[in-house]
N, C-alpha and C positions, 0 to 999 in steps of 0.2 A: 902577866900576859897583856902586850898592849895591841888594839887595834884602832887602823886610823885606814881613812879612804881618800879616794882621787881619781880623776879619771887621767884618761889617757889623750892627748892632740890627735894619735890618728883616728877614735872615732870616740867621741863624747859617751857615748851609749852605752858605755861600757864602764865600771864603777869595778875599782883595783884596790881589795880589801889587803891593807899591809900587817902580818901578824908577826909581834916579837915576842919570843920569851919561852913558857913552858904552857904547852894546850892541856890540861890535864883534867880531872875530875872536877878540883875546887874551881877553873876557871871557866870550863868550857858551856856550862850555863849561859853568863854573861855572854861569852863570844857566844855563842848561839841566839841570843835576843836579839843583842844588836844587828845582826845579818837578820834574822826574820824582821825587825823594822824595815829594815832595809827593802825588802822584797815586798812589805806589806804597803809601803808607799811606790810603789809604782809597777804595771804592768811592761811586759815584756823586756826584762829587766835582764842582762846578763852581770856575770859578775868573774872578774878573776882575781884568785886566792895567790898571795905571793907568801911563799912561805921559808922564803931564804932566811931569815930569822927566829926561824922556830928550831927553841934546843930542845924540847922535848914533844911527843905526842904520844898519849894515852888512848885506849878503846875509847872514851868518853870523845875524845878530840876528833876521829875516822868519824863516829856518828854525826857529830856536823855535820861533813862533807856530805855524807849518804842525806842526810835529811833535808840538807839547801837544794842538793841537788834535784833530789824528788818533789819538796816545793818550786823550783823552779821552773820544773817540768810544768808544772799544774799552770806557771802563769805565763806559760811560751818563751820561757828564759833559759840562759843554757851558764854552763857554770865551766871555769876550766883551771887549774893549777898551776903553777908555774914556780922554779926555784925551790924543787928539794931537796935537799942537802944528803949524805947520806944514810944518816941513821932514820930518816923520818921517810925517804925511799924504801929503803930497809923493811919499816914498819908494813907500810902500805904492800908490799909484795910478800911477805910473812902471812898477812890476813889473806892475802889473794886480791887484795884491792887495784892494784893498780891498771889493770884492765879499765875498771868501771870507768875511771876519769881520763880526760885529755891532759895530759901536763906536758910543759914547756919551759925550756932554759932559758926563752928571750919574751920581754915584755911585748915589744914591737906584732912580734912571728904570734904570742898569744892574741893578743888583740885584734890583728887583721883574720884570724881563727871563725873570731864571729860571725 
């Protein structure tokens, strides 16, 4: 699982976590740090999840999302998805998840979101 960040030109303020690979138990620790760094250096932090390269996701993997997302909340940050493919859609509406989060097919359309 790799993750790398960047923002976006239409509004800096916003910090576009790119995850490749497979989210699963052995990984989703690490990817869970690195995002709580992330949140723990600055207030009012938004953040969107690109997850067009993700080939797998595990219950361990959905718990990020619920847990950045409830962090984020705590530091007036808002969090949103974008580029689910469809087995990792699949996942998300199986648990009933897909409600909780905003997700989006275009970078642009997430990031004006904020």
């Amino acid at each position: 699982m790799a993750l790398t960040t960047r923002t976006n030109s239409i509004n800096p303020n916003v910090v576009i976590i790119d995850l490749e690979g497979r989210l699963d138990v052995h990984q989703s620790n690490d990817i869970e740090k690195a995002i709580d760094r992330l949140i723990e250096n600055k207030d009012n932090i938004n953040i969107l999840i690109n997850l067009e390269k993700v080939e797998y996701l595990s219950s361990s993997g959905l718990r990020i999302f619920i847990a950045t997302k409830r962090k984020l909340k705590d530091k007036d940050g808002k969090m949103r998805l974008m580029n689910m493919n469809d087995a990792v859609r699949k996942i998300f509406k199986v648990v009933e998840l897909i409600d909780l989060f905003d997700v989006y097919t275009d970078e642009d359309e997430a990031v004006k979101s904020f």
